[in-house]
Structure formats: C-alpha cells, structure tokens
KOLKE-352461 format. One record per residue (C-alpha): residue number from 1; residue in one letter; x, y, z. Coordinates in pm, whole numbers, plus 50000, padded with zeros to 5 digits. Example, Ala and Ser with C-alpha at 12.3 -4.5 7.8 and 13.67 -1.06 7.14 Angstrom:
2
REC  seq  type     px     py     pz
REC    1     a  51230  49550  50780
REC    2     s  51367  49894  50714
//
This chain:
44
REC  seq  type     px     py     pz
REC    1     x  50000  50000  50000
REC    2     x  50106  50345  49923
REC    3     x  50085  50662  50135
REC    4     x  50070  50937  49880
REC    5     x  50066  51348  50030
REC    6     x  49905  51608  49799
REC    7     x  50050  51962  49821
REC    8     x  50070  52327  49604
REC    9     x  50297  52301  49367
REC   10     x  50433  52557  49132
REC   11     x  50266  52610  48754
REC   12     x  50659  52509  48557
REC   13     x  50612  52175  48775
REC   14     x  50271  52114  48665
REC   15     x  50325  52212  48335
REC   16     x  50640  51966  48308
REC   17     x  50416  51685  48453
REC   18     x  50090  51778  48210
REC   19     x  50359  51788  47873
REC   20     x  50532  51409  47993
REC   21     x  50244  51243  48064
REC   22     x  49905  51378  48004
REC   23     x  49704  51346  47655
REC   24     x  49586  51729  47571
REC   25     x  50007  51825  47658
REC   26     x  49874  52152  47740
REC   27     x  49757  52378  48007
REC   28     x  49501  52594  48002
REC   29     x  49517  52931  48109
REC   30     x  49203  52933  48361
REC   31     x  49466  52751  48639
REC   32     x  49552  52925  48906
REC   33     x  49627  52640  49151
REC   34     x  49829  52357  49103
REC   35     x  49803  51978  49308
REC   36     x  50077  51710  49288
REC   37     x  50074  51419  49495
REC   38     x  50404  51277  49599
REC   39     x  50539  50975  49713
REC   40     x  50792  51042  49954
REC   41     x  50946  51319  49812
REC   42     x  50935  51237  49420
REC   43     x  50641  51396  49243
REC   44     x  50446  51152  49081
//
C-alpha cells in the first residue's frame, strides 16, 4: 500500500508533469492552483 501526500505546487512543475504524461500536453490558462501528489518526496 502506498501513502501518497498532495501539496501546492508551482505552475513550471505542473506544466512539466501535464507535457510528459498527460494526453491534451497543454495547460490551460484558467489555472491558478496547482496539486501534485508525491510519494515520499518524488512527484508523481
């Protein structure tokens, strides 16, 4: 089992996330806050 912790993180780190692994490999303009969830300390 994993214990993942979601936290604010900054619009170049979701943007790098959204153009490896999401479909649409853009991101639209309406965000203005930004979740990750991590594993540890790795983003994933």
């Amino acid at each position: 089992m994993y214990k993942f912790d979601s936290r604010e993180i900054n619009r170049m780190e979701a943007l790098a996330m959204i153009r490896k692994y999401h479909y649409s490999n853009t991101l639209p303009k309406l965000n203005k806050h930004f979740l990750g969830f991590f594993l540890g300390n790795e983003l994933v």
